[in-house]
Residue frames as qw, qx, qy, qz and C-alpha x, y, z in Angstrom:
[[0.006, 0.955, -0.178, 0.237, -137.05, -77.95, 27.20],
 [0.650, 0.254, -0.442, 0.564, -133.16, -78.52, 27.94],
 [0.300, -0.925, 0.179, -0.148, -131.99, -76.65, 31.59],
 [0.856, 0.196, -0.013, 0.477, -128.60, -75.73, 30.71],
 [0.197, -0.961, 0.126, 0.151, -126.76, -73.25, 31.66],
 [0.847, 0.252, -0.063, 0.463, -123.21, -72.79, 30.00],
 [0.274, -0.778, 0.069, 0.561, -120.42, -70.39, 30.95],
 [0.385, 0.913, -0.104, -0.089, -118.26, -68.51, 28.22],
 [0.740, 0.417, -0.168, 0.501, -114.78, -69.17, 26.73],
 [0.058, -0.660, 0.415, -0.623, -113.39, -66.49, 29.74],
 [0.410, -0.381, -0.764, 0.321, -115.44, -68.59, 32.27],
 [0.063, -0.076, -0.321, 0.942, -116.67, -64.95, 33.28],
 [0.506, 0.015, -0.148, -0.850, -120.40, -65.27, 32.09],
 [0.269, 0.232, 0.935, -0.007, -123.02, -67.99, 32.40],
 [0.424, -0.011, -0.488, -0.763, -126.02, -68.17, 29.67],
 [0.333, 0.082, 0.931, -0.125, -128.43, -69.89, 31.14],
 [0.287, -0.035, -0.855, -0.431, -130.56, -72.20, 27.80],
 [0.099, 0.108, 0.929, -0.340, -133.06, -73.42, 30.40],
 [0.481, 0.360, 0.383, -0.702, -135.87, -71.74, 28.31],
 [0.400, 0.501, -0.503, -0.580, -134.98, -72.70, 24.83],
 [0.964, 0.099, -0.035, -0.246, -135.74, -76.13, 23.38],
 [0.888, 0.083, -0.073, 0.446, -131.57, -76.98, 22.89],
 [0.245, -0.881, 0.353, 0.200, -128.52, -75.89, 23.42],
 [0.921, 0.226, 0.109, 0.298, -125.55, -76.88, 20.74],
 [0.152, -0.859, 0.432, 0.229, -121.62, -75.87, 20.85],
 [0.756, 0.646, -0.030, -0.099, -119.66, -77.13, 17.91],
 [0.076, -0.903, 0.413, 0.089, -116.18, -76.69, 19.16],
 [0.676, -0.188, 0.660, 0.270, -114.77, -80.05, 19.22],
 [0.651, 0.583, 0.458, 0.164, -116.38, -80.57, 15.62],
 [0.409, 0.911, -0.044, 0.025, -115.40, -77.51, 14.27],
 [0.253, -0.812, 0.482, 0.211, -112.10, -78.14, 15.86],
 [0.679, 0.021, 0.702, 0.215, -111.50, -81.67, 13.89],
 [0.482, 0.753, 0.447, -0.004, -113.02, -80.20, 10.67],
 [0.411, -0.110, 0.127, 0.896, -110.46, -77.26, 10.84],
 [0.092, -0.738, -0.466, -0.480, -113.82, -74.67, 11.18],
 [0.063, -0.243, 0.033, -0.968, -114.99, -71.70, 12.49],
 [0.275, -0.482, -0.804, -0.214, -117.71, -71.86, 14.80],
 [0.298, -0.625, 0.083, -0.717, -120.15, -69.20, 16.62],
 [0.069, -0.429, 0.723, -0.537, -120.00, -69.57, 20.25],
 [0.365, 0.113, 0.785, -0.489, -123.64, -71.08, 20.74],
 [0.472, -0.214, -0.378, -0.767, -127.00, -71.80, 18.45],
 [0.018, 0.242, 0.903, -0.355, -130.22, -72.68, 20.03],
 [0.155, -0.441, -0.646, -0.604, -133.96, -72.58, 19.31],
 [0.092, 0.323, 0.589, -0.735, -136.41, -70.20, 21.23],
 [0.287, 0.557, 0.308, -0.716, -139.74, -69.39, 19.91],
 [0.761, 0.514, 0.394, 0.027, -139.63, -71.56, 16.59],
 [0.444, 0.880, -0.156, 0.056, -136.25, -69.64, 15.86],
 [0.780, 0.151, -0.137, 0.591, -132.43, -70.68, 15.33],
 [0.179, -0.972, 0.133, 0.073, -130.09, -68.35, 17.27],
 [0.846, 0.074, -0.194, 0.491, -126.61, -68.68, 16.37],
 [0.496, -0.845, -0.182, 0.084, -124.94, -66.85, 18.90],
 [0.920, -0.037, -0.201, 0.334, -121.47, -65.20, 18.92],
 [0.382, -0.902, -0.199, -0.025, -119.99, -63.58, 21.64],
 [0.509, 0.470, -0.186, 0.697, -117.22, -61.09, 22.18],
 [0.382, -0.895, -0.224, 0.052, -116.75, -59.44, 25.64],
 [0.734, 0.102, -0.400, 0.540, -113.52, -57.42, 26.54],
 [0.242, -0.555, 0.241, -0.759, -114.90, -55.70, 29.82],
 [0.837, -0.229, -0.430, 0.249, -113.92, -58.85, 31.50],
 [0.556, -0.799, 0.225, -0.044, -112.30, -57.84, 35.20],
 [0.587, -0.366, 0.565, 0.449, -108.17, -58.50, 34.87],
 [0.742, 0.664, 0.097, -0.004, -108.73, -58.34, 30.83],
 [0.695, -0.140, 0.241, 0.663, -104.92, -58.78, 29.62],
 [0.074, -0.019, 0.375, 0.924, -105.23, -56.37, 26.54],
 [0.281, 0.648, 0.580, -0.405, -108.88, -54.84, 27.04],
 [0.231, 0.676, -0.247, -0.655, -108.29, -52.78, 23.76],
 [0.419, -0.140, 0.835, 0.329, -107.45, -55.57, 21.86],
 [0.420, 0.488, 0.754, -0.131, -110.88, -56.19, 20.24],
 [0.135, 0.867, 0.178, -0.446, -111.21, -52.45, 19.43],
 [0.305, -0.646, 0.552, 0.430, -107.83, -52.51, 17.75],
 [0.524, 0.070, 0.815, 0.238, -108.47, -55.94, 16.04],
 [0.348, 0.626, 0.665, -0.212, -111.26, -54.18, 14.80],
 [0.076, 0.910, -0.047, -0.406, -109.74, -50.59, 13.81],
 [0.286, -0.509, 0.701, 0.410, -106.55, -51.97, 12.44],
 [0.112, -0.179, 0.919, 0.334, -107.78, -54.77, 10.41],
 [0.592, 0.201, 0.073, -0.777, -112.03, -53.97, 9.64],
 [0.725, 0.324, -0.384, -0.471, -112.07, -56.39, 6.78],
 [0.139, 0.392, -0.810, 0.413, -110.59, -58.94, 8.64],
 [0.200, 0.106, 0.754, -0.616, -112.64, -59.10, 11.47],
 [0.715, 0.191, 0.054, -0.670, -115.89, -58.72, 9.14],
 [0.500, 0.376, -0.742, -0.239, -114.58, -61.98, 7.18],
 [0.236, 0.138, -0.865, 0.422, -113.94, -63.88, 10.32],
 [0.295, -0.032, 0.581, -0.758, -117.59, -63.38, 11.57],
 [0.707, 0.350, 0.008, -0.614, -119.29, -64.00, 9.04],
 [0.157, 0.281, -0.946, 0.032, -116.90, -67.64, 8.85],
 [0.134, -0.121, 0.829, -0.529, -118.24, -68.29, 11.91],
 [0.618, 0.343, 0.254, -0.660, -121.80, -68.15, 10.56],
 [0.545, 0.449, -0.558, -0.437, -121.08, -69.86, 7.30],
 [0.245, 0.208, -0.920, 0.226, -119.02, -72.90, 9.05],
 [0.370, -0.008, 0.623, -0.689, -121.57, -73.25, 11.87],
 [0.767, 0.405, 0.038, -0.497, -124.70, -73.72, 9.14],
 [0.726, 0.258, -0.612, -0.177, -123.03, -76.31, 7.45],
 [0.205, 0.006, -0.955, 0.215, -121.95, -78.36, 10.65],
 [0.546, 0.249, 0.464, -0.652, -126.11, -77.78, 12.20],
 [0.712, 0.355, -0.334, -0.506, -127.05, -78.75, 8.72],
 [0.474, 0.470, -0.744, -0.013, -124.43, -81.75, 8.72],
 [0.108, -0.024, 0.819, -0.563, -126.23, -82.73, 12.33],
 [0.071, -0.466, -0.794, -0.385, -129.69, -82.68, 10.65],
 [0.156, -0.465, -0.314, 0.813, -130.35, -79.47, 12.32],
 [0.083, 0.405, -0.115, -0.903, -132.90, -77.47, 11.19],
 [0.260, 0.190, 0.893, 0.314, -134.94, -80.24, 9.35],
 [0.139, 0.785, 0.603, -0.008, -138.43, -78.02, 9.64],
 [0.271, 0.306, 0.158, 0.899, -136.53, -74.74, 8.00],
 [0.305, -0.822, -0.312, 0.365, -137.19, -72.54, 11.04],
 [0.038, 0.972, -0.112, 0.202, -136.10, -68.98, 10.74],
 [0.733, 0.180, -0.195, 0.627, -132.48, -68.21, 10.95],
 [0.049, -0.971, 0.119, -0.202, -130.98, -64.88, 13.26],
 [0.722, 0.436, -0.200, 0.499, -127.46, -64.09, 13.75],
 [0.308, -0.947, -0.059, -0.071, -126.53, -62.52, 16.88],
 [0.392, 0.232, -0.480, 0.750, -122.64, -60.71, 17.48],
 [0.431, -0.889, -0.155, -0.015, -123.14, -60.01, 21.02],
 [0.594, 0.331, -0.154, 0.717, -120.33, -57.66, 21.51],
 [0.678, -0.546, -0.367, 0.328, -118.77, -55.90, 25.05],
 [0.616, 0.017, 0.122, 0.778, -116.40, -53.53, 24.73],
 [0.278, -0.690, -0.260, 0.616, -116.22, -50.08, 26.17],
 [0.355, -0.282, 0.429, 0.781, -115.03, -48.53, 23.01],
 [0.141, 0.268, 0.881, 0.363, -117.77, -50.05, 21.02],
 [0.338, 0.289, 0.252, -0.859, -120.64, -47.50, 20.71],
 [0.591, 0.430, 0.631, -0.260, -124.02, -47.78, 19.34],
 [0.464, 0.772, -0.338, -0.274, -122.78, -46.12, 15.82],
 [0.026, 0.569, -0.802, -0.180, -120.10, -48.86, 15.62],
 [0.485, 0.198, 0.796, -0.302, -122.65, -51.79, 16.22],
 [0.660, 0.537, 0.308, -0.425, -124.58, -50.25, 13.63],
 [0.170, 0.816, -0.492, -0.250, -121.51, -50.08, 11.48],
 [0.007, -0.376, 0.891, 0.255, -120.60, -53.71, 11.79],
 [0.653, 0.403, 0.518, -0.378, -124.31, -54.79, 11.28],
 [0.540, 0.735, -0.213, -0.351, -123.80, -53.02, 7.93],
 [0.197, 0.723, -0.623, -0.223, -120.51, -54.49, 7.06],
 [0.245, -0.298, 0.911, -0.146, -120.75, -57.81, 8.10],
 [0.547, 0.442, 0.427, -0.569, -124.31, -58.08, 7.19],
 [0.463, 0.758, -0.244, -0.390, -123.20, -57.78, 3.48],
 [0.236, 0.338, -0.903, -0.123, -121.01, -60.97, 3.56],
 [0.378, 0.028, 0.759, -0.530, -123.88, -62.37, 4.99],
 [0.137, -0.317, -0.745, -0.570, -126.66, -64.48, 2.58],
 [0.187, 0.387, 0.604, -0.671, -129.65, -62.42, 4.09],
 [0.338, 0.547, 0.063, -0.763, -131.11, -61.71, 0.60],
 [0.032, 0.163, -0.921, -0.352, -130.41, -64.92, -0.79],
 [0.602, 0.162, 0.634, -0.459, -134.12, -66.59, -1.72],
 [0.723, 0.543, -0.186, -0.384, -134.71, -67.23, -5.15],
 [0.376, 0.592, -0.711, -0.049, -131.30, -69.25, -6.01],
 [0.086, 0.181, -0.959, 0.198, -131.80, -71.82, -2.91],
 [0.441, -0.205, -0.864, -0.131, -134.28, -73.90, -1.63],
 [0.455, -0.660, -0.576, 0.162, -134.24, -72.88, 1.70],
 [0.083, -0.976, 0.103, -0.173, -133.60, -69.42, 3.85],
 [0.719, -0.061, -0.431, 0.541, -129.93, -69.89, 5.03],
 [0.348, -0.124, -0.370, 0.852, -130.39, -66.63, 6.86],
 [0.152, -0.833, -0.518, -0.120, -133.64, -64.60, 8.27],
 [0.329, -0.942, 0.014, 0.062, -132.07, -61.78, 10.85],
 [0.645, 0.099, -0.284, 0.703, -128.32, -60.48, 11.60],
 [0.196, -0.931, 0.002, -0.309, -128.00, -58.09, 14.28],
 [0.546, 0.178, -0.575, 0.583, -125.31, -56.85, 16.62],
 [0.573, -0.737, -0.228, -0.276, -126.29, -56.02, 20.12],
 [0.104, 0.539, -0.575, 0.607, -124.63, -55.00, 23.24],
 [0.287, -0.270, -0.887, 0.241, -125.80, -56.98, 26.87],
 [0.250, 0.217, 0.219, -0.918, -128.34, -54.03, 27.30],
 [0.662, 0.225, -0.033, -0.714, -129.73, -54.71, 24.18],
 [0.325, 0.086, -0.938, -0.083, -129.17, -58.22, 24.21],
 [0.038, 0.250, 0.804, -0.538, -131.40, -58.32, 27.48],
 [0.456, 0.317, -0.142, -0.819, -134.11, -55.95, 25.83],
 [0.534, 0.375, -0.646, -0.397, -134.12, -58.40, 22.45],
 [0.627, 0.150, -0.760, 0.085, -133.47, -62.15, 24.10],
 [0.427, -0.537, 0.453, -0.570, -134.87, -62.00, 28.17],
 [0.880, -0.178, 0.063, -0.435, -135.09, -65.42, 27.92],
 [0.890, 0.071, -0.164, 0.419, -131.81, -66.08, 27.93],
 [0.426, -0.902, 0.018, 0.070, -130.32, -64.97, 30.69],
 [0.771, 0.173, -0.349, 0.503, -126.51, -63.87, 31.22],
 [0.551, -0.831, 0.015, -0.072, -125.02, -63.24, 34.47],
 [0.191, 0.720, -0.624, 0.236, -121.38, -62.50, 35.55],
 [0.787, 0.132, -0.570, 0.199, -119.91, -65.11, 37.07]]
């Protein structure tokens, strides 16, 4: 077992990893590569989490609407761009030998954001969910994707208590 604790791209959250088996962030790589990458993956309970997180009910938030906006304005956009992040991610874990004993895959947007109700969650489950290979099994070899869900830090805590997050 790893005991890790990371903070968030804001610095305003810490995850703390200290139950899971790893803890992997991609950013450099993905940044050389010219990828997309989800904020965290890590393995709890014989499952892959790939993790990626959106908060804008940060304290001081410059443009707290932003997200909402990003979201309203430009839907197809923002579904594209998540479901990158998932794509890009699985090929650099793969490209690390990640995943050798084809464990279960889940997808988590954890997403913040006053605006965001539980009808909109369910909404980009759907939408994103669909660029997503969750129904792919015949054609490959292996699952490239078991779960996709979106979750607020309520139901993130509900869903995932073993990974804690705590404001900063």
């Amino acid at each position: 077992m790893c005991n890790k604790i990371v903070l968030d791209e804001n610095k305003s959250f810490t995850f703390d990893f200290s139950k899971c088996e790893y803890i992997l962030e991609f950013h450099d790589l993905a940044n050389k590569l010219k990828l997309n990458d989800v904020d965290f993956i890590t393995e709890l309970n014989d499952e892959i989490i790939f993790i990626e997180y959106k908060n804008s009910n940060i304290e001081g938030a410059v443009k707290p609407d932003a997200m909402y906006s990003k979201i309203k304005v430009n839907p197809s956009k923002f579904y594209s761009n998540i479901s990158k992040k998932y794509y890009d991610s699985l090929f650099m874990l793969w490209s690390q030998n990640g995943n050798e004993n084809d464990k279960k895959i889940s997808y988590v947007l954890l997403i913040e954001d006053k605006l965001i109700d539980e009808k909109m969650r369910k909404q980009l489950k759907l939408k994103i969910g669909k660029q997503l290979p969750l129904r792919i099994k015949e054609e490959v070899k292996r699952e490239l994707l078991s779960n996709f869900e979106v979750y607020n830090l309520r139901e993130w805590k509900d869903k995932f208590n073993d990974i804690e997050i705590k404001k900063v």
